[in-house]
N, C-alpha and C positions, 0 to 999 in steps of 0.2 A: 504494500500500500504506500510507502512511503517511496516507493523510488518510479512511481505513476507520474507526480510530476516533475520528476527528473528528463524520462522520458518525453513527453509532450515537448520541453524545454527543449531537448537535444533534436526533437524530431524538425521543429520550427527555426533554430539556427544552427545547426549543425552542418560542415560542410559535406556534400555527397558523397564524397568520396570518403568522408571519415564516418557517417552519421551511424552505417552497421555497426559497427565495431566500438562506439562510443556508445549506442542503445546495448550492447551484448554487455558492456563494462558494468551495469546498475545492477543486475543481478549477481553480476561475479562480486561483487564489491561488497552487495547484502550480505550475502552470504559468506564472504573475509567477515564480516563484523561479526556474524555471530559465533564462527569459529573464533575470534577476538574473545568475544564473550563467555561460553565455556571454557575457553581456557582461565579466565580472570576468575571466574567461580573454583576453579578447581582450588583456588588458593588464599580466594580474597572471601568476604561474609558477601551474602546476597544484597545488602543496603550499598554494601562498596562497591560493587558493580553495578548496582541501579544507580549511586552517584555519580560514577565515571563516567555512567552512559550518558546521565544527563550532559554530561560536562563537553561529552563528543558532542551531543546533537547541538549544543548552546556553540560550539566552537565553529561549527560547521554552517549555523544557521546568519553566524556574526560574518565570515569570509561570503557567503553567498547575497546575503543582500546587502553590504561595504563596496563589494570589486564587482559584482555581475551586473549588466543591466538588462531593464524589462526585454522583452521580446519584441523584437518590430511589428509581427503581425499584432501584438496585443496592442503595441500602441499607436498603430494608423487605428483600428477596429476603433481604436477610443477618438480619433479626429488629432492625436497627439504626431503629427507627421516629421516635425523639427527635431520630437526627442528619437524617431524613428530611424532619422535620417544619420544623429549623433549614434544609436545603437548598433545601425548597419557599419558606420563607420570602425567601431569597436571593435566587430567583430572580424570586419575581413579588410583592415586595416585604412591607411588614410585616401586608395585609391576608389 
């Protein structure tokens, strides 16, 4: 559930040529966290690894909305064309 709109994300800027292999990356990724996670259990209390956890998701959610920006389909759809035009730039550089 959590890496649904990861996907969407990657699907709407993602470059074609990278976009497979970048949507394949959300699941492999989930899936490292929770081997992450029993392993943390095997050794830490259950509260110490529900804290960590928060601490990844807080870490993760502070780098994604800091340095990413919206999606350009989200923001023509909203009449926001200038921030669109700044995001398109972002993403596949100044040309």
């Amino acid at each position: 559930m959590v890496t649904s709109p990861a996907v969407v994300y990657i699907t709407e800027v993602g470059a074609p040529n990278l976009r497979g292999s970048l949507i394949s990356s959300c699941p492999t990724l989930a899936s490292l966290g929770m081997v992450i996670a029993y392993a943390e259990g095997m050794y830490l209390s259950w509260r110490t690894v529900a804290w960590l956890s928060l601490v990844y998701i807080a870490i993760s959610l502070v780098l994604v909305t800091a340095w990413i920006p919206e999606s350009p389909l989200w923001l023509v759809a909203r009449g926001r064309v200038d921030e669109a035009d700044h995001s398109l730039k972002w993403f596949n550089g100044k040309n």
